[in-house]
Backbone bond lengths (Angstrom), bond angles and torsions (degrees), N, CA, C in turn:
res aa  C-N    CA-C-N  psi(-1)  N-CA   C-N-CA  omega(-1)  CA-C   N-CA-C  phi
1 X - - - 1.456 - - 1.529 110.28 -
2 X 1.396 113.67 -58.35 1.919 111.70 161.82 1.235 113.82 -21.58
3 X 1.681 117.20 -56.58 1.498 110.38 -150.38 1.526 105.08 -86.23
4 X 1.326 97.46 -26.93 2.116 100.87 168.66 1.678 119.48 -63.96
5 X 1.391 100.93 -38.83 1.708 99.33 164.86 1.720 110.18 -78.03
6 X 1.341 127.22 -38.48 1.575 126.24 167.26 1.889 97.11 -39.71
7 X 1.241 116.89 -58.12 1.221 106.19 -168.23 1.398 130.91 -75.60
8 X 1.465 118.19 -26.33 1.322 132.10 -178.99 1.460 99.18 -93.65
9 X 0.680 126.33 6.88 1.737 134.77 159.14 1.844 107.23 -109.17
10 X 0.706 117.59 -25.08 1.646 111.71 160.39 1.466 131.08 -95.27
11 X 1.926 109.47 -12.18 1.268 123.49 142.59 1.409 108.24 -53.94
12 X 1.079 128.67 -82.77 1.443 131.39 -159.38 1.371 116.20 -47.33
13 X 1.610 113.52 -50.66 1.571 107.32 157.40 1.449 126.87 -40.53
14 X 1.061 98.21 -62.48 1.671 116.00 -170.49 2.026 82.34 -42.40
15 X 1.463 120.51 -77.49 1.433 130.74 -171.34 1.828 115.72 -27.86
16 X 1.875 96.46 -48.86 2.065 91.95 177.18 1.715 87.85 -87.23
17 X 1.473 134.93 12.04 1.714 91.77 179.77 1.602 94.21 -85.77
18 X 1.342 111.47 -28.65 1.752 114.37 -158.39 1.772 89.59 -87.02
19 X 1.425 130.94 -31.69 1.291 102.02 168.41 1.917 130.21 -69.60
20 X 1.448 94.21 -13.93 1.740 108.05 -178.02 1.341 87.20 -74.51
21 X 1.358 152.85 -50.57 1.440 157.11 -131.98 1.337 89.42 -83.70
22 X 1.410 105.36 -75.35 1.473 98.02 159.13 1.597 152.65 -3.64
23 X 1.068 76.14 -51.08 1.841 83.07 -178.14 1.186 95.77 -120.63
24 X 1.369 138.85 37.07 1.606 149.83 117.48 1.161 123.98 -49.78
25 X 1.684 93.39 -57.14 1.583 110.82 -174.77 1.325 118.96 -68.05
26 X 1.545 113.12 -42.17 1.389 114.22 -147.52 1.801 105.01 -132.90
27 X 1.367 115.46 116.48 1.700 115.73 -168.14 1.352 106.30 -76.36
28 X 1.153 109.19 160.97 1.310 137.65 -173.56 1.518 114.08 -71.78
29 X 1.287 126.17 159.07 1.520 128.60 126.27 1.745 125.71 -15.92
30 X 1.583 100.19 -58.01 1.351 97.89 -177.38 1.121 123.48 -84.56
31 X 1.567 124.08 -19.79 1.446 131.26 176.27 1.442 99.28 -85.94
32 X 1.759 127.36 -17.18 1.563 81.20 178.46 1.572 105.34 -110.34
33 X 1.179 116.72 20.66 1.554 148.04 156.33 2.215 100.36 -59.48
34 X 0.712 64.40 -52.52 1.984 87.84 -168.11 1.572 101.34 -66.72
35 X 1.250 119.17 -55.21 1.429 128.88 -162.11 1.418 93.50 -76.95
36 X 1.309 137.81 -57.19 1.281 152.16 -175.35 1.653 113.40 -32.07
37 X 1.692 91.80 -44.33 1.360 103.81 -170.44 1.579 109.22 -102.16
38 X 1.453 127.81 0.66 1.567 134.17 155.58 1.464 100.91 -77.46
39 X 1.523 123.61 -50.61 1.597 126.19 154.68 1.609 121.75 -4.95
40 X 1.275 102.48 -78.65 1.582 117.84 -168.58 2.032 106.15 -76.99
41 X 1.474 112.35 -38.59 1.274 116.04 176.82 2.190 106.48 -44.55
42 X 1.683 95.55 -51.81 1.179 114.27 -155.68 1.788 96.60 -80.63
43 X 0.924 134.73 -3.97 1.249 156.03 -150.34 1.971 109.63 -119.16
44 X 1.474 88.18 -52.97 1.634 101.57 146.66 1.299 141.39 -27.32
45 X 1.556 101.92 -69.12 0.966 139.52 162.21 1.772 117.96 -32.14
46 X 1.590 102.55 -94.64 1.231 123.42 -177.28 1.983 119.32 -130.58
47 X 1.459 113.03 77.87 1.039 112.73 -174.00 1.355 119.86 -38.28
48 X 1.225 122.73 -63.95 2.023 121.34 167.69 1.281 115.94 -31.89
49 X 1.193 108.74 -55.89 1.278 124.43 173.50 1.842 127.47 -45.10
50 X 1.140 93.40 -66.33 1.190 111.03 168.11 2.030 121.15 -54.50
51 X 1.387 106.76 -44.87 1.360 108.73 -175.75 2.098 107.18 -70.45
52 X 1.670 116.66 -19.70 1.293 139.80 -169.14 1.816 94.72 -72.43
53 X 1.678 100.95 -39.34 1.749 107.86 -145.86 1.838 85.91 -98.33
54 X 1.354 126.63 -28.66 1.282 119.53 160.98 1.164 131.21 -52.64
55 X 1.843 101.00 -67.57 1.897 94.10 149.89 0.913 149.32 -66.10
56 X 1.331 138.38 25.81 1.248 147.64 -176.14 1.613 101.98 -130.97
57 X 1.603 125.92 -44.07 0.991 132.99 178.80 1.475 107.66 124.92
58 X 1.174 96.83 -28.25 1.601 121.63 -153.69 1.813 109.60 -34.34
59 X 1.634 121.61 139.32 1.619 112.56 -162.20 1.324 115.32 51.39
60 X 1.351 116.08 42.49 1.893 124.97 138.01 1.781 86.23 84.74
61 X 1.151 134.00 17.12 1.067 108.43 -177.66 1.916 112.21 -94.23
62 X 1.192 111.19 24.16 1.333 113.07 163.33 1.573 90.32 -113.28
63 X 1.687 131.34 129.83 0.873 137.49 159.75 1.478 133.50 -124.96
64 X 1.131 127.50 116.51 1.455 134.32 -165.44 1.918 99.96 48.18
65 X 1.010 93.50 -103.58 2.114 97.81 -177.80 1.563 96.08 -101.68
66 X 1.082 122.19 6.29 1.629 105.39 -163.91 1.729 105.72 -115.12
67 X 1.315 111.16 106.00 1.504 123.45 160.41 1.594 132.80 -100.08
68 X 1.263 106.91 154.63 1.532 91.82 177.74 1.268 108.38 -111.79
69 X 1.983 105.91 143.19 1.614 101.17 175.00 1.218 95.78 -127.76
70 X 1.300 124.83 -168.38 1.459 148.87 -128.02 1.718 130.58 175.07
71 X 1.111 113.87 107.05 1.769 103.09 -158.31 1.387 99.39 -145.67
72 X 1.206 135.26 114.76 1.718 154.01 167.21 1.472 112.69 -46.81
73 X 1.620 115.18 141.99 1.419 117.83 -144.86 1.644 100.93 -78.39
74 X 1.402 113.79 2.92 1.167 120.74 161.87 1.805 111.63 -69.07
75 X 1.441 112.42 -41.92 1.722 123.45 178.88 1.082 112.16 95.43
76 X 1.617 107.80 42.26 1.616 114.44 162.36 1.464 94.66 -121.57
77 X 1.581 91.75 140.11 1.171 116.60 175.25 0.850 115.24 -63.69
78 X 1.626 132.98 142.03 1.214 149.68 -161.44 1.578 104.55 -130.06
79 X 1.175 132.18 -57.90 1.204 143.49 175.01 1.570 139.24 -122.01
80 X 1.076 123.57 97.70 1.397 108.69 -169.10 1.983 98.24 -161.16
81 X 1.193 125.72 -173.86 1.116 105.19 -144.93 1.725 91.90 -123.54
82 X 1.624 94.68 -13.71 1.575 94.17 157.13 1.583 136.22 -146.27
83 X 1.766 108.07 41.27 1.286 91.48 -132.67 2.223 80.97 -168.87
84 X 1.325 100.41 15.38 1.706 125.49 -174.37 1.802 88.82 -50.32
85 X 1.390 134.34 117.84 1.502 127.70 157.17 1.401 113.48 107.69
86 X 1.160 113.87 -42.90 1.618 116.84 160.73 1.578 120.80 -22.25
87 X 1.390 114.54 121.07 1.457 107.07 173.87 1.443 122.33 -91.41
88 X 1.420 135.33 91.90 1.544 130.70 -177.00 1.305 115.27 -31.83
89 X 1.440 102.85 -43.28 1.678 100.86 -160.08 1.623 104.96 -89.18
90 X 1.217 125.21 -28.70 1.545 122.60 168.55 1.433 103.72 -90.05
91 X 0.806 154.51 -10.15 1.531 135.16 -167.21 1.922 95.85 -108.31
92 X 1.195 122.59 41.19 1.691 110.52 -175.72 1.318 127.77 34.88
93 X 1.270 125.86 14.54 1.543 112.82 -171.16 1.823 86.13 -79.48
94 X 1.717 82.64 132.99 1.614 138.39 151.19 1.263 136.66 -115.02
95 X 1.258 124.98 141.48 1.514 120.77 159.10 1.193 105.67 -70.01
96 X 1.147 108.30 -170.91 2.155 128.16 -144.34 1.353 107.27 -73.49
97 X 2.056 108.99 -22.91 1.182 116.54 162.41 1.392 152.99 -72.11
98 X 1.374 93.47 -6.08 1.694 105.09 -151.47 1.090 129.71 97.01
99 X 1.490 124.38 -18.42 1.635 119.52 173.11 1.208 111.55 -74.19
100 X 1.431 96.36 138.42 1.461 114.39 163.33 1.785 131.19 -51.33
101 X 1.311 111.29 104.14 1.533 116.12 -142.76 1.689 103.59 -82.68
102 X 1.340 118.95 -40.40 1.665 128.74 -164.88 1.913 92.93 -84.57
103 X 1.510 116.20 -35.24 1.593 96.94 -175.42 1.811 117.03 -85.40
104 X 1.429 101.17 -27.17 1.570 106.07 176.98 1.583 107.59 -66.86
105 X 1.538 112.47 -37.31 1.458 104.52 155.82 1.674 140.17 -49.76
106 X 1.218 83.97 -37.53 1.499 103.90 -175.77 1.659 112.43 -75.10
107 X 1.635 100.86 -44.31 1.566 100.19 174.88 1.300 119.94 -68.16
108 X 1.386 111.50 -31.55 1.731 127.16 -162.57 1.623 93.58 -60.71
109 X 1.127 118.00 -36.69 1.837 121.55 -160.59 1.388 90.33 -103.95
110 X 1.476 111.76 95.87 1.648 128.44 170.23 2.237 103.63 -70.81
111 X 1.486 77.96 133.62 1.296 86.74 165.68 1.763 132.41 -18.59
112 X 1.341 124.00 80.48 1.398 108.34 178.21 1.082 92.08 106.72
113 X 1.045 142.58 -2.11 1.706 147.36 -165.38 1.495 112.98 -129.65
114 X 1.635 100.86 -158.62 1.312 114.53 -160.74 1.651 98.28 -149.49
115 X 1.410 106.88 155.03 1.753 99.93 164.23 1.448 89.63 -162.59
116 X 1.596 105.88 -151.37 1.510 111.50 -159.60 1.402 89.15 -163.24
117 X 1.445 108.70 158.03 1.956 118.74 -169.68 1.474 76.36 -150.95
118 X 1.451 112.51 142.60 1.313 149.95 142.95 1.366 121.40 -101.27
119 X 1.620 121.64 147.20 1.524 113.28 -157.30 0.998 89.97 -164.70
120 X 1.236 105.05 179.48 1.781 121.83 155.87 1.459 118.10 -147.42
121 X 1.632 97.76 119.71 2.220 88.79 -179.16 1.547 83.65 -150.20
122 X 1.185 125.22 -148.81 1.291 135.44 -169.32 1.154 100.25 -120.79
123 X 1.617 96.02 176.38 1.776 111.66 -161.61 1.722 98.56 -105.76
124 X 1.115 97.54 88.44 1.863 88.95 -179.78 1.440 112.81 -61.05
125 X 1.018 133.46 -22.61 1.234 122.77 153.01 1.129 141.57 -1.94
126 X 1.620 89.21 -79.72 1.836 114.43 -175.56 0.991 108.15 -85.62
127 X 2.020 128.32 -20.41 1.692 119.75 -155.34 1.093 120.67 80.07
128 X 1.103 115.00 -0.76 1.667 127.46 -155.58 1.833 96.28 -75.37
129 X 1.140 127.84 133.07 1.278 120.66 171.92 1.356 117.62 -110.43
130 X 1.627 115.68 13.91 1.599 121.36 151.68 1.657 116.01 -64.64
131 X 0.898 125.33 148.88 1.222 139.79 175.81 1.360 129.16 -88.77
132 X 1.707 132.28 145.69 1.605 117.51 -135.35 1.316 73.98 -155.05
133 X 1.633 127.52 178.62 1.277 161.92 124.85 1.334 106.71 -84.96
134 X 1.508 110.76 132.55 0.998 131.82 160.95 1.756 130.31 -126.32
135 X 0.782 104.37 148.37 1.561 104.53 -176.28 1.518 107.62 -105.45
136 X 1.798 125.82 152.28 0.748 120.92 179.65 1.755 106.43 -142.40
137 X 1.050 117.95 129.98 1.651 121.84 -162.46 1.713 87.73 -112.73
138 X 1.421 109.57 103.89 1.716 123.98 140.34 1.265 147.79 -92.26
139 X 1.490 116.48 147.22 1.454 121.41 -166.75 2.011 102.59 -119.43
140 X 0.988 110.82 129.36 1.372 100.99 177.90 1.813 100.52 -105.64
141 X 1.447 103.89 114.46 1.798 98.30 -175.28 1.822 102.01 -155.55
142 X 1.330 77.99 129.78 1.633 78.99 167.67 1.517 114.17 75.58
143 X 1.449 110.46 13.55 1.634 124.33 175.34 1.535 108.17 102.37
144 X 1.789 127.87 -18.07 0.947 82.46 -159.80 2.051 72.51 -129.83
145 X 1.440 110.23 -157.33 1.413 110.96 -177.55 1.896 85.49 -119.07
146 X 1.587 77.89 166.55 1.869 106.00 -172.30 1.049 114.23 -162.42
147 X 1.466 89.26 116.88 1.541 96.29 -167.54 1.902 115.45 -126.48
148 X 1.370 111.99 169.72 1.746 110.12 170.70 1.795 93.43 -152.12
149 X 1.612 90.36 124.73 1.630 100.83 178.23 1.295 114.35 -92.38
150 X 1.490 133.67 179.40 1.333 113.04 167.31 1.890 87.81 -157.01
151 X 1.302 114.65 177.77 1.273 116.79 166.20 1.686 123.92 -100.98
152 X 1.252 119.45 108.34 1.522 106.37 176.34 1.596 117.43 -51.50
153 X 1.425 110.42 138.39 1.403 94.32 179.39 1.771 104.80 -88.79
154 X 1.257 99.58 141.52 2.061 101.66 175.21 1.162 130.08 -95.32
């Protein structure tokens, strides 16, 4: 009986260490809620500046999986950490479905506003070639949209 509670007590550990690991790896809703909005403050500020400190990361703004990018209402990328010039809207990028990925972004973030895109593509991250939902929180400011996605966990 000891060694069955020894073990189901080292299950359960073992279970919160790999869920704590977890949420090491991979940001939240609220952090990329949070980052989004140090994004646009810092963006405020010094636009050049700001699109340099996105791509680079530079001042924590790459966090765990969560970066911020940035793309002109034309749908060239402006900021992102790998991906600077790319045109969304001519080059076909879609999620896993077929939707059109750079204009549903673009529409979702109303003038002066904010919105949110749900999707599904993979976690470049990990390499992982299972397939995820992701969320993506946009700001339309200053001409162009800015955004930080994150993965809901399910």
């Amino acid at each position: 009986m000891r060694t069955l509670k020894i073990f189901v007590s080292a299950m359960l550990c073992s279970g919160f260490f790999n869920v704590a690991a977890f949420a090491d790896e991979f940001g939240t809703e609220e952090e990329a809620k949070a980052l989004l909005q140090r994004a646009i403050a810092i963006l405020q500020v010094d636009k050049s500046r700001a699109m340099e400190m996105f791509t680079s990361g530079d001042g924590g703004l790459i966090q765990k999986d969560l970066y911020v990018f940035c793309f002109s209402r034309d749908g060239t990328v402006t900021a992102h950490p790998g991906s600077v010039g790319v045109n969304l809207f001519e080059n076909g990028a879609t999620d896993l479905k077929g939707n059109p990925l750079g204009k549903t972004l673009w529409n979702a973030a109303q003038p002066g506003g904010s919105g949110e895109v749900t999707y599904n593509t993979w976690r470049a991250t990990t390499g992982s070639p299972e397939e995820f939902k992701k969320t993506t929180f946009v700001r339309r400011i200053m001409g162009q949209v800015c955004g930080v996605g994150y993965y809901p966990r399910t």
